[in-house]
C-alpha positions in Angstrom: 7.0 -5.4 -12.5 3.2 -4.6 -12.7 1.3 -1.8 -11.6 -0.2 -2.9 -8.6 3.2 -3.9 -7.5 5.2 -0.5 -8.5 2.1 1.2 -6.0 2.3 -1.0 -3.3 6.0 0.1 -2.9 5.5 3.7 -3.7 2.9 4.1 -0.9 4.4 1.7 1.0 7.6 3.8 1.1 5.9 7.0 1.7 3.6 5.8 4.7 7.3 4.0 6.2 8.6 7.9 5.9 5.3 9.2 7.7 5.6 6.0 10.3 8.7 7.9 11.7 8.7 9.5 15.4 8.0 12.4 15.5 9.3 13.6 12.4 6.1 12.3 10.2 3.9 13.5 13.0 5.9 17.2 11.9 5.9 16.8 8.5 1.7 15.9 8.7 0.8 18.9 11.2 3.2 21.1 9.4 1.0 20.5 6.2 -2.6 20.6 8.1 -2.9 16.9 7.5 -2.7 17.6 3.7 -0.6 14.7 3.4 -3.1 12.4 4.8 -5.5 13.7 2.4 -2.9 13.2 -0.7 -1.9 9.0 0.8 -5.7 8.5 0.7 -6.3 8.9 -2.7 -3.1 7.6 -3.4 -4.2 4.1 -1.4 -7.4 4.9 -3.5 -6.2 4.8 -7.2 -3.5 2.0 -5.7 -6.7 0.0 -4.7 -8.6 0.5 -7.9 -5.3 -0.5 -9.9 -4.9 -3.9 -7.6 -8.6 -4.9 -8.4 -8.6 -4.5 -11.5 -5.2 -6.2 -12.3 -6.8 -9.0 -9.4 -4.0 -8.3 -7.0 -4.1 -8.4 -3.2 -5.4 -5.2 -1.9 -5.4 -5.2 1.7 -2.4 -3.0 2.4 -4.3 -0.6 0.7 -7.6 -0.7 2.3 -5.6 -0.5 5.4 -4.1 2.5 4.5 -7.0 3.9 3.4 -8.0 2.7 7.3 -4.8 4.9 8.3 -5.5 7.6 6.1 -8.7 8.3 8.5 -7.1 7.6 11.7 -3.8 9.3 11.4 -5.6 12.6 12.6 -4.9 10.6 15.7 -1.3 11.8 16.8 0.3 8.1 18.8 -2.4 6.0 16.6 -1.9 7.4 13.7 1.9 6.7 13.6 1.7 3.4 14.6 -1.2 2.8 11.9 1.6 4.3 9.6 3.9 1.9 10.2 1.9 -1.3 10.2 0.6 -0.2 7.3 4.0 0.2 5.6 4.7 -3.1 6.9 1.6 -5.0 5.3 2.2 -2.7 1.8 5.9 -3.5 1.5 5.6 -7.0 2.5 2.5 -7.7 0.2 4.6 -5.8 -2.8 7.4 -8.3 -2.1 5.3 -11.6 -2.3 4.7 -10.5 -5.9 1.7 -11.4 -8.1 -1.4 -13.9 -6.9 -0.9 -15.5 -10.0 1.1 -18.9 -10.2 4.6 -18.7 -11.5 4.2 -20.6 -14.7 1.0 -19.6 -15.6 1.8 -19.2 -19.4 3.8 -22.6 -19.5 2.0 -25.1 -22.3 0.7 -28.5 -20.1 1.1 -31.3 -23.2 -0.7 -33.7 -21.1 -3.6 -31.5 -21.2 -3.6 -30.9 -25.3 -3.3 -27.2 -24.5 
């Protein structure tokens, strides 16, 4: 598993946890947004990591989208969740790269 991959999930999972009714809504105002703060430069160093290993990065602009807006109580928890959605799902596609990438083509000569 690369990198990019083990980051999607890991934020992926936490903005699934701050998705839920009510209780991530808590958890964030409880904390005076501080976890909003922390995901964001999470999705941050998570985007950096997918560009430079030329990965897909779009769950984590979007959660750096959601980071923004989640100061928005009913928006931000649906952002949270869609989010979650888009990082989870792009984490289980796997890599942009083909499959047999490292397989020797004789036809070729290399």
């Amino acid at each position: 598993m690369n990198l990019s991959r083990l980051f999607k999930i890991i934020t992926g999972g936490i903005e699934a946890f701050l998705g839920i009714p009510f209780l991530g809504g808590a958890i964030i105002l409880a904390s005076a947004w501080g976890p909003l703060q922390f995901m964001f430069v999470l999705h941050l160093i998570t985007l950096i990591i997918c560009i430079v290993q030329k990965e897909r990065f779009t769950g984590s602009i979007l959660g750096l989208i959601t980071s923004v807006v989640g100061y928005v109580p009913f928006v931000g928890m649906a952002m949270h969740i869609v989010t979650a959605i888009v990082l989870l799902f792009d984490a289980a596609r796997g890599s942009r790269k083909k499959k047999n990438e490292h397989v020797i083509d004789v036809r070729k000569g290399y």
